[in-house]
N, C-alpha and C positions, 0 to 999 in steps of 0.2 A: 592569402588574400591577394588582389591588385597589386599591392605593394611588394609583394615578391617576388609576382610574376613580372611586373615591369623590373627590379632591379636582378634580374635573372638567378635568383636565392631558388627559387623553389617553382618551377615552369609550373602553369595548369594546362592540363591538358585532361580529357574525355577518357572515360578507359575504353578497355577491350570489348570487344561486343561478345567475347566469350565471356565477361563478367555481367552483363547486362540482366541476366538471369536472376545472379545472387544480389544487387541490386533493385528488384523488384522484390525480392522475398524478404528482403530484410524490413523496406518498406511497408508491406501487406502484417509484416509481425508488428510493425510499430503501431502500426494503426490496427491489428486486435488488440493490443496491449492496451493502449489508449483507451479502446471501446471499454472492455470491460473493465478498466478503472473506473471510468463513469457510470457503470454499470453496480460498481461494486459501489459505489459514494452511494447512490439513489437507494440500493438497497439496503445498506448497511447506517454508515456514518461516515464523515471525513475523518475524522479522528481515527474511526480502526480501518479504512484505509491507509491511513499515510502508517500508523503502522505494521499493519502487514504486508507492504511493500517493497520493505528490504528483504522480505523473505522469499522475493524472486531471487535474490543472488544464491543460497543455499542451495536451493532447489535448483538451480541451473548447474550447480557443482554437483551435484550427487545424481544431475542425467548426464554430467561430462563424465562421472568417474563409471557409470553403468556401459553408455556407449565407445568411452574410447580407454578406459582404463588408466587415465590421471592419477596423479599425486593428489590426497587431499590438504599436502603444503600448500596449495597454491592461495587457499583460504585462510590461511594465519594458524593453521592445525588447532591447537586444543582452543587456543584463546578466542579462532574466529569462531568453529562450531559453539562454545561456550557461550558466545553472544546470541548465534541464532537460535539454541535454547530459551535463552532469556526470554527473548522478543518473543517465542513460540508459547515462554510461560505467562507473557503479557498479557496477549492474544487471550488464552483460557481464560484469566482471571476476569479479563475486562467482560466477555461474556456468562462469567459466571455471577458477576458482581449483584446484591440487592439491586431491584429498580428506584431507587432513590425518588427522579425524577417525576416519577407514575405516583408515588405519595404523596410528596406535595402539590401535583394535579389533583387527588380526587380530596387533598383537604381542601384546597381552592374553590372547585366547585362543590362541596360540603356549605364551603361558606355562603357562596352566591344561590344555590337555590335553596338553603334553608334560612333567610336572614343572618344576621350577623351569631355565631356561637361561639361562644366559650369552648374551652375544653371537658369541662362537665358538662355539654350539650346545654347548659342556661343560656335564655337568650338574653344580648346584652341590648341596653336602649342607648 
């Protein structure tokens, strides 16, 4: 920050203009990134957003181990891929889950367009 740069800790200074490149690109991925997070909330839900969104790290390690031929220590070996399981079994479940919420909607309006009912369908006064 300021304060480093005035007490000469740590100069700032602009980079390279031969970096100026990878600087815009990182950018234009942040901002797809972005995009389709919002994209993914409107479609989806916040809830399985936020998490399926650590599962960008996995998938970025298994295109670094394809493209450049990495160690997959770099992810905490059995115990990190054992969590990105997890999270991956999450994901299934939450989408396989009863619709819970779509029940107690159509008891609701069960109730509001037929007067008030019982559970044996009697109506009650």
């Amino acid at each position: 920050s300021c304060l480093f740069h005035w007490n000469g800790f740590e100069v700032f200074e602009l980079p390279p203009r031969s970096h100026l490149w990878l600087l815009l690109f990182n950018a234009l991925a942040e901002v797809a990134f972005d995009t389709s997070c919002a994209i993914a909330i409107y479609v989806t839900s916040p809830v399985m957003t936020s998490i399926t969104a650590p599962l960008t790290i996995p998938i970025s390690l298994v295109a670094e181990k394809v493209l450049y031929g990495t160690s997959s220590e770099a992810f905490g070996g059995v115990s990190g891929w054992s969590g990105a399981i997890i999270i991956l079994l999450g994901v299934v479940l939450m989408e396989t889950k009863p619709k819970l919420g779509l029940a107690r909607e159509n008891a609701a309006l069960l109730e509001t367009d037929m007067g008030h009912v019982d559970r044996n369908n009697q109506e009650l006064i």
